[in-house]
C-alpha positions as a Markdown table, in Angstrom:
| # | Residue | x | y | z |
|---|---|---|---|---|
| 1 | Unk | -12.3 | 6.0 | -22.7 |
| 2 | Unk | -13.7 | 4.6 | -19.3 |
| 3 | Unk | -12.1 | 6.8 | -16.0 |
| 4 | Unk | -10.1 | 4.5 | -14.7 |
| 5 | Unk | -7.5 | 4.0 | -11.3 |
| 6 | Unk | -5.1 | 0.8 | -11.6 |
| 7 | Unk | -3.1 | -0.5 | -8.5 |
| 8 | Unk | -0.4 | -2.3 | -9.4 |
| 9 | Unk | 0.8 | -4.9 | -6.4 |
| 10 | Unk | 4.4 | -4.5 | -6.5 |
| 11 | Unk | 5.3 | -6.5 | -3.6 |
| 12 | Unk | 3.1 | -8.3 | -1.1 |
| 13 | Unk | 4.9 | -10.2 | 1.2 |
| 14 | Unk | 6.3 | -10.2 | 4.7 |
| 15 | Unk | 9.7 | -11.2 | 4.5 |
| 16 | Unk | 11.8 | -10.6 | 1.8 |
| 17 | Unk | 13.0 | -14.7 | 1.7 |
| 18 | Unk | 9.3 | -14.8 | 0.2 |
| 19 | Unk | 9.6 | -12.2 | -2.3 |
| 20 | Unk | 9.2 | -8.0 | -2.7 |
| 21 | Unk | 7.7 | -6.8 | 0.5 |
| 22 | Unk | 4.9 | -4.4 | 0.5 |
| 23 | Unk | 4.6 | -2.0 | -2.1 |
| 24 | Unk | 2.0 | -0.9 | -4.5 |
| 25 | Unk | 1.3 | 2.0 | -7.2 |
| 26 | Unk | -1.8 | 3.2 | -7.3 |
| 27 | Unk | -1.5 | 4.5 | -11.2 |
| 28 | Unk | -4.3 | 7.8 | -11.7 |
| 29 | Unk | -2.8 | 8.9 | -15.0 |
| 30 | Unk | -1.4 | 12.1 | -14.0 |
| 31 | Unk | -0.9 | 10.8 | -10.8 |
| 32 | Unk | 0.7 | 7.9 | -10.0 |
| 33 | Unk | 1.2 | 7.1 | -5.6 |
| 34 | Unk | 3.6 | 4.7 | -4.5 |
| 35 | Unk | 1.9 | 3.5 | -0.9 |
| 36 | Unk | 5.2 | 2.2 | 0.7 |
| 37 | Unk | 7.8 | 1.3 | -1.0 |
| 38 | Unk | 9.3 | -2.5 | 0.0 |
| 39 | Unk | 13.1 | -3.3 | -0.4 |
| 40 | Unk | 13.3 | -3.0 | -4.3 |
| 41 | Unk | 10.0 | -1.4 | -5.9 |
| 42 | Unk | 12.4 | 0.1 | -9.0 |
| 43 | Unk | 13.1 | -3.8 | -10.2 |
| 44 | Unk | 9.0 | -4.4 | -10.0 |
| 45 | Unk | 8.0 | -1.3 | -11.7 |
| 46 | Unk | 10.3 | -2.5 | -14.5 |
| 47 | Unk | 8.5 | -5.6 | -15.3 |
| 48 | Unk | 5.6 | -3.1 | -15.7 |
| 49 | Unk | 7.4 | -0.9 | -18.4 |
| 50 | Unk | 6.9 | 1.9 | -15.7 |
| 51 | Unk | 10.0 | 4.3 | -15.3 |
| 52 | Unk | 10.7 | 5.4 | -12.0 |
| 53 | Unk | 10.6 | 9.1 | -13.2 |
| 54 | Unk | 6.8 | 9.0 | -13.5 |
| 55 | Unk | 6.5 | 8.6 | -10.1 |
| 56 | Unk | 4.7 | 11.6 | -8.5 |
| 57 | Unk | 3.7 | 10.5 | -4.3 |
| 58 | Unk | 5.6 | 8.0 | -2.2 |
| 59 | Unk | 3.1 | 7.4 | 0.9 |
| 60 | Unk | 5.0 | 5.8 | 3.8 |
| 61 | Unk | 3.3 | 4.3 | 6.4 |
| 62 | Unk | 5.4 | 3.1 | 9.2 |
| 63 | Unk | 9.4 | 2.8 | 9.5 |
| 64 | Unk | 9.2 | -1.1 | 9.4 |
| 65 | Unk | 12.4 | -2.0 | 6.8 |
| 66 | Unk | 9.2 | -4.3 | 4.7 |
| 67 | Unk | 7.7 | -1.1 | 3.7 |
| 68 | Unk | 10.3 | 1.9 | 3.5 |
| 69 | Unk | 14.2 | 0.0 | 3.5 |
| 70 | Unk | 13.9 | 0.5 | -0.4 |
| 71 | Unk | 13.2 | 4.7 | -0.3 |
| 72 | Unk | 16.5 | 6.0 | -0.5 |
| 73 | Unk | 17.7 | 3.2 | -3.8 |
| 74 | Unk | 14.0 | 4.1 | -5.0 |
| 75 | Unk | 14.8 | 7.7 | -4.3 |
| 76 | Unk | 18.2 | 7.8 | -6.5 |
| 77 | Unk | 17.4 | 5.9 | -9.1 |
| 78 | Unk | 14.8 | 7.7 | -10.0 |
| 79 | Unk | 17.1 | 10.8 | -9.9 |
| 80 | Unk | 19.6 | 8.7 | -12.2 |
| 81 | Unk | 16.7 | 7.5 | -14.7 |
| 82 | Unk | 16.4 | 11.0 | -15.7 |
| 83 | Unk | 19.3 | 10.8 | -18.1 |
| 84 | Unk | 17.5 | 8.0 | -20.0 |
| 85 | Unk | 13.4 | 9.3 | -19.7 |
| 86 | Unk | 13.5 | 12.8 | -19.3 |
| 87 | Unk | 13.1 | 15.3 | -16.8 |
| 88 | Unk | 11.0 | 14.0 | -13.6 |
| 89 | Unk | 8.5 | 15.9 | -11.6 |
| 90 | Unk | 8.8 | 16.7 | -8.2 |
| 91 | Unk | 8.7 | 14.3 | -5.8 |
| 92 | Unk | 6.4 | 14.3 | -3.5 |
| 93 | Unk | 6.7 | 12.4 | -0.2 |
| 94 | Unk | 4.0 | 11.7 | 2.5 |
| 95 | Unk | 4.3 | 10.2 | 6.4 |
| 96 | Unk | 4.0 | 11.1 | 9.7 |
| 97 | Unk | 6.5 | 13.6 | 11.0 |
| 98 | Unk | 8.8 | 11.0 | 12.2 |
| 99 | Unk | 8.9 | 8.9 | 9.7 |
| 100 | Unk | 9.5 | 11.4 | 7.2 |
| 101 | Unk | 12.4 | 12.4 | 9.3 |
| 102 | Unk | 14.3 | 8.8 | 8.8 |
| 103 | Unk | 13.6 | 8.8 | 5.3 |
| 104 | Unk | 15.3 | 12.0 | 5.3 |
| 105 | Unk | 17.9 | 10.2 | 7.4 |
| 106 | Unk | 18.5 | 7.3 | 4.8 |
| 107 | Unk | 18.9 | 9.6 | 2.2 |
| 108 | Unk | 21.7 | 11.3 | 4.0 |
| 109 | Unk | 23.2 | 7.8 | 4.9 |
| 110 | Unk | 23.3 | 6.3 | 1.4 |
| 111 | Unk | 24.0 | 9.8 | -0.2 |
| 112 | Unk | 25.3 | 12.4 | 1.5 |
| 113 | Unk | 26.4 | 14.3 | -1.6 |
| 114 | Unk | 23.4 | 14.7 | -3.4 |
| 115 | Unk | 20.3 | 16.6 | -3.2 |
| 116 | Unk | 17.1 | 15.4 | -4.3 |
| 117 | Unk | 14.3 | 17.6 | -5.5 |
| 118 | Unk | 11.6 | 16.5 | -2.8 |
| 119 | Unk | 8.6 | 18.1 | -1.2 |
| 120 | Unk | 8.1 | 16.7 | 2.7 |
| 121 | Unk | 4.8 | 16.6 | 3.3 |
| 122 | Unk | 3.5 | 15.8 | 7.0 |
| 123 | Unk | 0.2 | 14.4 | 7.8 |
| 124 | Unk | -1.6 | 12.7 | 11.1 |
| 125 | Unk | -4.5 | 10.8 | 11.8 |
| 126 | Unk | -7.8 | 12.7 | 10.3 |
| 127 | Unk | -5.3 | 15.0 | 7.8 |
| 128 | Unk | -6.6 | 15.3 | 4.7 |
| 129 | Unk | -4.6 | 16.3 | 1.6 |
| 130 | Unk | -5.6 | 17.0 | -2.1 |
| 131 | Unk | -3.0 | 15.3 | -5.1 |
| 132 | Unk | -4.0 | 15.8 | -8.7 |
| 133 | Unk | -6.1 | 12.7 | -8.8 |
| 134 | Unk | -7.9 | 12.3 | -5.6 |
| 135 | Unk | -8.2 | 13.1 | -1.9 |
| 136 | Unk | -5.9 | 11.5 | 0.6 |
| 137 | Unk | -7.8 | 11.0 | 4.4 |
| 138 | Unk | -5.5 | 9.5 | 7.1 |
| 139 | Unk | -6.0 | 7.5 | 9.9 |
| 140 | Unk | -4.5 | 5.7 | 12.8 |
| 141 | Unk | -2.8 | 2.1 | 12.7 |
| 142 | Unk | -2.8 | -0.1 | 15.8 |
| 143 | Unk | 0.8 | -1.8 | 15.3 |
| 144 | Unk | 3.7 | -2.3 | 17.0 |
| 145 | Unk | 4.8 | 1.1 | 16.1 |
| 146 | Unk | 2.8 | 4.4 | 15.2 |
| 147 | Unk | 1.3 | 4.1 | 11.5 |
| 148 | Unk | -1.0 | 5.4 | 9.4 |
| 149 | Unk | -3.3 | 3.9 | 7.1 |
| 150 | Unk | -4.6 | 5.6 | 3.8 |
| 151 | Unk | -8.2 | 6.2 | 1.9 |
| 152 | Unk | -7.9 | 7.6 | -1.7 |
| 153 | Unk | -11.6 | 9.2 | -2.5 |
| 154 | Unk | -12.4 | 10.7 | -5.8 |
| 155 | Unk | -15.7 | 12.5 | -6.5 |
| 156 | Unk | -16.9 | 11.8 | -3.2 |
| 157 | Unk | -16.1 | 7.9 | -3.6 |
| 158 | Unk | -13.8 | 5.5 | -1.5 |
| 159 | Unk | -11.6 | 3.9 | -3.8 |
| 160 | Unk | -9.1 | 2.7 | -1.9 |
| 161 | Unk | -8.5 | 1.7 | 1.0 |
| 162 | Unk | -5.1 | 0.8 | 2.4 |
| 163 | Unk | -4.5 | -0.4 | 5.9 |
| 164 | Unk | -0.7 | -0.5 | 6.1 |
| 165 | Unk | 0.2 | -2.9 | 9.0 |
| 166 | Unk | -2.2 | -3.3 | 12.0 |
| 167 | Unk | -4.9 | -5.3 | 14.7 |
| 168 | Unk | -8.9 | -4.9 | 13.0 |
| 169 | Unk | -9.7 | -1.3 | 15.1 |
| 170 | Unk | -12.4 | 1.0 | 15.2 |
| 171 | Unk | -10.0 | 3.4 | 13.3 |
| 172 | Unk | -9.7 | 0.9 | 10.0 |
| 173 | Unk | -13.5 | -0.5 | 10.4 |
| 174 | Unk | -14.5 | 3.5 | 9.9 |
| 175 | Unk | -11.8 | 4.0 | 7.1 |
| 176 | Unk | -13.3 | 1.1 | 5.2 |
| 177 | Unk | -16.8 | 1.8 | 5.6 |
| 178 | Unk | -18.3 | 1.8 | 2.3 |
| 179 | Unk | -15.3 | 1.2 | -0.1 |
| 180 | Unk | -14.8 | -0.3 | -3.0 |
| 181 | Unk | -11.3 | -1.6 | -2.9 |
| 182 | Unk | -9.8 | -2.8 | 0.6 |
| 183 | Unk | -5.9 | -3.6 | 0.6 |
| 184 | Unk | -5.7 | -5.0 | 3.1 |
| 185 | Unk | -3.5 | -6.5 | 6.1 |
| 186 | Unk | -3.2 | -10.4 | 5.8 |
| 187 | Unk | -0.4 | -12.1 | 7.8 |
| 188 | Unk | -2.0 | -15.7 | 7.4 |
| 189 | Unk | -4.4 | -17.8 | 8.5 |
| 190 | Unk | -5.5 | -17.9 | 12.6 |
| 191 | Unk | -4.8 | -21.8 | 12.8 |
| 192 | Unk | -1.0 | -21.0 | 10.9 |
| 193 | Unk | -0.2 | -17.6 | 12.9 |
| 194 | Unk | -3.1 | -16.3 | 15.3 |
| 195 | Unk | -1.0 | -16.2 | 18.1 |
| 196 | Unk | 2.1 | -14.8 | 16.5 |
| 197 | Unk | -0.5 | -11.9 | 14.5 |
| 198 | Unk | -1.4 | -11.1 | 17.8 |
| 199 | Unk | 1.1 | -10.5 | 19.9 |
| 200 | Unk | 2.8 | -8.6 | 16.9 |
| 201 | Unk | -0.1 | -6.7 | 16.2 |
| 202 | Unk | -1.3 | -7.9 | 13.1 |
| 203 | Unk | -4.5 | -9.4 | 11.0 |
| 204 | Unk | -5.1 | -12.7 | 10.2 |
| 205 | Unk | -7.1 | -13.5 | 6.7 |
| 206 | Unk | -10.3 | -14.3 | 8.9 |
| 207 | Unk | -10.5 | -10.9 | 10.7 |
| 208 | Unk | -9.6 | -8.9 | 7.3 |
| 209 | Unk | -12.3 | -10.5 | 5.7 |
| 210 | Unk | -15.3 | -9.8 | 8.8 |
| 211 | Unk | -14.0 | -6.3 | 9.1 |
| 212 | Unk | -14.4 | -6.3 | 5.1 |
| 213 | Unk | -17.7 | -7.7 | 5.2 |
| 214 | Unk | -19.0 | -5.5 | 8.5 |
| 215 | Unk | -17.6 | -2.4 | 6.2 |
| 216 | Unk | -19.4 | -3.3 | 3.4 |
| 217 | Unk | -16.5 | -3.0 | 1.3 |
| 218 | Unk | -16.9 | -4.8 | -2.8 |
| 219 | Unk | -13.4 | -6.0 | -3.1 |
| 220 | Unk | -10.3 | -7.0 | -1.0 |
| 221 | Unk | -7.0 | -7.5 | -1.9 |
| 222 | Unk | -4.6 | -9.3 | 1.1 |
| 223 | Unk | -1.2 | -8.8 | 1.4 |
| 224 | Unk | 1.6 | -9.2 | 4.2 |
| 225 | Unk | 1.4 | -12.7 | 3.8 |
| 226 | Unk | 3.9 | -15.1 | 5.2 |
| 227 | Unk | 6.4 | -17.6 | 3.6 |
| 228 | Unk | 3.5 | -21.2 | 4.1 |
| 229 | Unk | 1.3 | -18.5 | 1.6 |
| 230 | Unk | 4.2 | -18.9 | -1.5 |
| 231 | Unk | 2.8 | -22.2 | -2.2 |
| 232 | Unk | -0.2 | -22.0 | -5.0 |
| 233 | Unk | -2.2 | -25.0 | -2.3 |
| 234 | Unk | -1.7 | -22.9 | 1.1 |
| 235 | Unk | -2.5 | -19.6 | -0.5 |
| 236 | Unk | -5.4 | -21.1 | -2.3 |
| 237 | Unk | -6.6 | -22.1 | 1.2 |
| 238 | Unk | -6.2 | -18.5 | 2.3 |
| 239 | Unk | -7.8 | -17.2 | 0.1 |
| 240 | Unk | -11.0 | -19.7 | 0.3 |
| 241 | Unk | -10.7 | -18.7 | 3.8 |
| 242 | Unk | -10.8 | -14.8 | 3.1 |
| 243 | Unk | -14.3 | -15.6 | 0.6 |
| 244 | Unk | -16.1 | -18.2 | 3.0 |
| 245 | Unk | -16.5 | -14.9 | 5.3 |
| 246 | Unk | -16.7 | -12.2 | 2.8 |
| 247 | Unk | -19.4 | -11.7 | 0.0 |
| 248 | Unk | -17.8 | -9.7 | -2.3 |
| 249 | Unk | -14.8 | -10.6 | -4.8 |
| 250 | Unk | -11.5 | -11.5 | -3.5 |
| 251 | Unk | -8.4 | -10.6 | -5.3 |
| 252 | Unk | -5.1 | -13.3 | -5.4 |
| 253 | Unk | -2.5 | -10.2 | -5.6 |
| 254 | Unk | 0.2 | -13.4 | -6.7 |
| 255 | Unk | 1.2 | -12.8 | -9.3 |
| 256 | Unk | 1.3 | -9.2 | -9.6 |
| 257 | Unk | -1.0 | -7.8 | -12.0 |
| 258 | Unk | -2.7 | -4.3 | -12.1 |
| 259 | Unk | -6.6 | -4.3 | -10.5 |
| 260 | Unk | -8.5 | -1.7 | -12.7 |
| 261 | Unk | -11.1 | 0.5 | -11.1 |
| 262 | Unk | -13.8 | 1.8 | -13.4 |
| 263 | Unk | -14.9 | 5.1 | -11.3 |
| 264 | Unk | -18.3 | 4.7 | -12.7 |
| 265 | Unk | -19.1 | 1.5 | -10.9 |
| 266 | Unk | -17.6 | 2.9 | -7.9 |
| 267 | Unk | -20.9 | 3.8 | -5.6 |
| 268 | Unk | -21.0 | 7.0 | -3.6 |
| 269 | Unk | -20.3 | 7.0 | -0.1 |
C-alpha cells in the first residue's frame, strides 16, 4: 500500500447562506487534524462515514465564527459519540494562546457541567510541534485579526500548506515555498470583490494563484469563497482564473471530495 495523506474539504465557504464554512481533515491514518472547524464539521464528517471520535488535532486559526463557531457542538458530540464507537483518544487542540482561551470559553458557555478530556496546546509564529504523522510549522497571518497559518511536513517534505484567512505576505510566500499542496485563501475574483478583499484583508483568486506560482507550489486548492462562486458558471470562471496564472493543477474543492497525497511523489524541500 502506497503512503498516503487525504484532506477532506469539509466546508469551504465564507458565509454560511452559501454552505459549511471552512473546515477540513487532513486524514494521516493514525492521525487525523481538523484545521478549523466551521459552524457544523460533525454533519460533513458524516457524509464521509468518519466518526467524530477518530478525531485526534483540531488546529484553530483565528477566532472568526467561519472557522471555530462549531468547536464546542464539535467538541461534545464527539464526547457523546463515544457511547455508539468506542472510547475516543485524547483530544488534542492547537491555536494561539488567545484563541485557545475562547475555545475554552465556549466550552464553558455551552457546557458548563461537563469536562472534556483535552490537551491545550499553545503555539506562535515559527513554533514547531511534532503529531504522530508529521511536523506542524506555524506562521503569521495578515488579517483583520491575529492568525496563524499552518505547514504539515513529513520526511522533510511540505505537504500542506494552509493559509487560514489573510493579504498574500512575505510570511505565507515563505510558508509555501516549495509545497506540494496549497489550501489556500480565495474570497473571489478582483473584478467581483478586490476592493472588499482588501479592505478586509483578504486574497482574491488572482493573487492566490501568483503567490502559488512565485512559491512553486504543484497544486492549489481555494476556499473562502463567496456566495456569486455557488453557481457551477461563476466558479468555473474562478477557477479558469486561478489556472490562467498558475501552472500546476488546480483543485474545484465543490463538491467535497478527499484530495489524496501519494508521499512518494511529494519532492523534498
Amino acid at each position: 500500500m502506497r503512503d498516503e495523506v487525504r484532506i477532506f474539504p469539509l466546508g469551504v465557504w465564507a458565509v454560511s447562506t452559501s454552505g459549511e464554512t471552512t473546515s477540513f481533515l487532513v486524514d494521516a491514518g493514525s492521525t487525523r487534524l481538523m484545521m478549523d472547524v466551521g459552524l457544523n464539521p460533525g454533519h460533513s464528517l458524516a457524509i464521509h462515514s468518519i466518526p467524530l471520535t477518530t478525531v485526534t488535532h483540531i488546529f484553530l486559526s483565528h477566532s472568526h465564527s467561519d472557522h471555530m463557531q462549531g468547536f464546542a457542538n464539535l467538541v461534545f458530540t464527539r464526547d457523546t459519540q463515544q457511547r455508539q464507537y468506542g472510547p475516543a483518544p485524547r483530544l488534542n487542540v492547537i491555536a494561539c494562546g488567545a484563541d485557545l482561551g475562547r475555545a475554552q470559553s465556549l466550552l464553558e458557555i455551552f457546557y458548563p457541567e461537563r469536562k472534556f478530556d483535552i490537551d491545550w496546546t499553545v503555539v506562535e509564529p515559527c513554533s514547531k510541534i511534532d503529531v504522530d504523522a508529521f511536523q506542524m510549522t506555524f506562521f503569521p497571518t495578515e488579517h483583520t485579526v491575529p492568525g496563524l497559518g499552518v505547514v504539515l511536513a513529513k520526511n522533510s517534505k511540505k505537504l500542506v500548506v494552509y493559509t487560514s484567512d489573510t493579504v498574500a505576505c512575505d510570511a505565507v510566500q515563505e510558508a509555501a515555498d516549495g509545497a506540494h499542496l496549497l489550501v489556500g485563501e480565495c474570497f473571489g475574483m478582483q473584478h467581483d470583490f478586490g476592493a472588499v478583499a482588501k479592505r478586509m484583508k483578504h486574497m482574491c483568486a488572482e493573487e492566490m494563484a501568483e503567490l502559488a506560482e512565485s512559491a512553486g507550489v504543484l497544486r492549489v486548492m481555494p476556499f473562502h469563497m463567496h456566495t456569486p462562486y455557488t453557481a457551477s458558471d461563476s466558479r468555473a470562471h474562478l477557477i479558469n482564473a486561478i489556472a490562467a496564472r498558475f501552472s500546476g493543477e488546480v483543485i474545484d474543492p465543490v463538491p467535497s471530495r478527499p484530495i489524496e497525497i501519494f508521499l512518494e511523489e511529494v519532492s523534498d524541500d
